[in-house]
C-alpha positions in Angstrom: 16.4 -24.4 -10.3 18.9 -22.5 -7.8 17.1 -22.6 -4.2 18.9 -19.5 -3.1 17.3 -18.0 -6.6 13.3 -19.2 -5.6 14.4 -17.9 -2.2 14.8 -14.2 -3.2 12.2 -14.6 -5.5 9.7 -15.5 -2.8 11.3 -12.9 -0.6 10.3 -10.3 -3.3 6.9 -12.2 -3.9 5.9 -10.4 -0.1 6.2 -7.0 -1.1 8.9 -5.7 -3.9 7.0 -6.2 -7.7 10.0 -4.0 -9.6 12.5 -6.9 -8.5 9.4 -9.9 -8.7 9.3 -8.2 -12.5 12.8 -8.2 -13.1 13.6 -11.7 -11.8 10.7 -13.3 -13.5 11.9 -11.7 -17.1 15.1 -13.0 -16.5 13.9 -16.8 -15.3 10.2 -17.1 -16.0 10.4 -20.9 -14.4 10.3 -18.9 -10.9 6.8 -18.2 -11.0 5.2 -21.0 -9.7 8.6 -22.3 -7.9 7.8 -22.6 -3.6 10.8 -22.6 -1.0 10.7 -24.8 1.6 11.2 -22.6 5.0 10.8 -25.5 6.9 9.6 -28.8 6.9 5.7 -28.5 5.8 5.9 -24.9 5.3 6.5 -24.0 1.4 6.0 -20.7 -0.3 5.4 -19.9 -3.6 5.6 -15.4 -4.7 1.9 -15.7 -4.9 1.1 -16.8 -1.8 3.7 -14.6 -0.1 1.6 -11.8 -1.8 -1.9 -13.1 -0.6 -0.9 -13.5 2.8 0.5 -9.8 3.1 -2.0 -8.3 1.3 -0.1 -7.0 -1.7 -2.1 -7.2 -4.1 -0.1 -5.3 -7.3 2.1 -8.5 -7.1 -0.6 -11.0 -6.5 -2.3 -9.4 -10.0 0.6 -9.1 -11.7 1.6 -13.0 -10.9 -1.8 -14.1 -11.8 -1.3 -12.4 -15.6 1.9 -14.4 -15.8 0.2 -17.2 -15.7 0.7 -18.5 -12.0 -2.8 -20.2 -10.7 -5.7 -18.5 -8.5 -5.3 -20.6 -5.3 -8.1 -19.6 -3.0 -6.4 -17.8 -0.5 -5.4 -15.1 -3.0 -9.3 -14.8 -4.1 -9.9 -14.1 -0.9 -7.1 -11.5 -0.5 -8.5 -9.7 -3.5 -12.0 -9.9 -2.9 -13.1 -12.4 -5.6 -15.9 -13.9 -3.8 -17.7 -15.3 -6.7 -14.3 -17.5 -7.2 -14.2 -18.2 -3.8 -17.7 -19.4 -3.8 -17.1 -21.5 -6.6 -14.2 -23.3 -5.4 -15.8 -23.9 -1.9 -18.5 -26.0 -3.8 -16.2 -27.6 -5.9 -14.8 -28.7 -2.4 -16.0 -27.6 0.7 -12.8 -29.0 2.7 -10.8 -26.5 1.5 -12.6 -24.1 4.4 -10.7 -25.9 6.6 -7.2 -25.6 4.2 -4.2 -23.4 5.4 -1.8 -21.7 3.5 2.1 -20.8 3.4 3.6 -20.1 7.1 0.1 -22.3 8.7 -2.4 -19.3 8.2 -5.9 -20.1 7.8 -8.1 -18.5 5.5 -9.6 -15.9 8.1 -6.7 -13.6 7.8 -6.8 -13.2 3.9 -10.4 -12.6 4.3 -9.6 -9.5 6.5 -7.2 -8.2 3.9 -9.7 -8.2 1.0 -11.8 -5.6 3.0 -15.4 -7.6 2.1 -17.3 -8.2 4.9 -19.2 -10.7 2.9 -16.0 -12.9 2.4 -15.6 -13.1 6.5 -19.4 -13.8 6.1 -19.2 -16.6 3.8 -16.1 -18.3 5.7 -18.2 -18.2 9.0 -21.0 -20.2 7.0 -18.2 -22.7 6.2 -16.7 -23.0 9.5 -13.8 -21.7 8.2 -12.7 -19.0 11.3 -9.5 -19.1 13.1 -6.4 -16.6 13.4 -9.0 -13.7 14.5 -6.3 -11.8 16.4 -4.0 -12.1 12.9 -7.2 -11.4 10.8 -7.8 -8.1 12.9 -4.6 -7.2 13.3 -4.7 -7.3 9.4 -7.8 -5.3 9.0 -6.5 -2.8 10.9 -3.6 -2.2 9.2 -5.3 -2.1 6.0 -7.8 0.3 7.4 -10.8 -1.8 6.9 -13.4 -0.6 9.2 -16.0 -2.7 8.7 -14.5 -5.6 8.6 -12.8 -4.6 11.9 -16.3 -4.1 13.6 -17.3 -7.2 11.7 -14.3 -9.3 13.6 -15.4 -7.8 17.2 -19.0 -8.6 16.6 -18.7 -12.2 15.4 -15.2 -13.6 17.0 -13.2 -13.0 20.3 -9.8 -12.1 19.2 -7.5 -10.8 21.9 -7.1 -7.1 21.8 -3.9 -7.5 23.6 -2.7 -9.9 20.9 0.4 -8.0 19.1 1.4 -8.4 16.0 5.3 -9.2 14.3 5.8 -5.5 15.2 5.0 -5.9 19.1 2.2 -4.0 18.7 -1.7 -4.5 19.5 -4.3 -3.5 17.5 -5.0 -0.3 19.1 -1.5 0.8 18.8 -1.8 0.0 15.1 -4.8 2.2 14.4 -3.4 5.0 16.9 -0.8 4.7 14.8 -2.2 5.3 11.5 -4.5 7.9 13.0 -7.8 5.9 12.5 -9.9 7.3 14.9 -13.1 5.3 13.9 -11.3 2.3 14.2 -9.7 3.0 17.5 -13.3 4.0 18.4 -14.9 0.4 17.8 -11.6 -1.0 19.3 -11.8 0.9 22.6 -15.5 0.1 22.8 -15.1 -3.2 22.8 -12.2 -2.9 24.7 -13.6 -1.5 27.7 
């Protein structure tokens, strides 16, 4: 397999399903290839998905035939899969994913509350400021007020964009969500 090839396939994995479709019906041995950004830190297009919260490319991976890891159960809401592999093996509360991100963050980007909820009865929190910054950009209110009521993330924490959670929601013109955030805030 060319690396260059998994490469952009990954790439696309994060956000582009026309070309993840196109590459995949020209090489189908991509789908469950990972590239190695650095030592320790593989990526397969599934994971890229889950951890960015696309989840048209994450469902449309998962009907090719590439495997339900948890992290994209969480990112789509599957809790009853979720709860079932965490019984199968509750270490894997404590697992990260591509690029070191816990499970936290792909909690936030499912929008269920009761996924945050069932990680915090695991011990599984960690990356709050990633996992809000997260829920705000997907517009998740609850789970935003969730995150402020049962973590400390840093509302000065910015994002890859330089910018903090506030900014975000300003923004996107979410007042409710710049409501909870200035509340807590001040």
């Amino acid at each position: 397999m060319n690396p260059e090839q998994v490469r952009e396939f990954v790439i696309a994995g994060h956000g582009d399903l026309d070309k993840v479709k196109a590459m995949l019906a020209e090489s189908p041995e991509l789908l469950n290839q990972a590239h190695p950004w650095r030592p320790g830190d593989s990526e397969t297009a599934i994971q890229a998905a889950a951890h960015v919260g696309n989840r048209a490319i994450a469902e449309f991976l998962l009907e090719a035939g590439a495997p339900l890891e948890i992290w994209t159960a969480l990112m789509l809401g599957r809790a009853h899969e979720v709860r079932a592999m965490l019984a199968l093996d509750p270490a894997l509360a404590q697992a990260i994913s591509a690029h070191g991100i816990p499970m936290l963050p792909h909690a936030a980007l499912s929008g269920e509350v009761e996924l945050l909820e069932l990680l915090a009865s695991q011990g599984a929190l960690g990356a709050e400021n990633l996992a809000l910054s997260l829920a705000v950009a997907k517009g998740h209110t609850d789970v935003v007020a969730w995150l402020l009521g049962h973590t400390r993330p840093d509302l000065d924490w910015k994002n890859f964009q330089g910018k903090t959670p506030l900014e975000q929601a300003m923004e996107t013109g979410n007042t409710e969500i710049q409501r909870l955030l200035t509340q807590h805030k001040g």
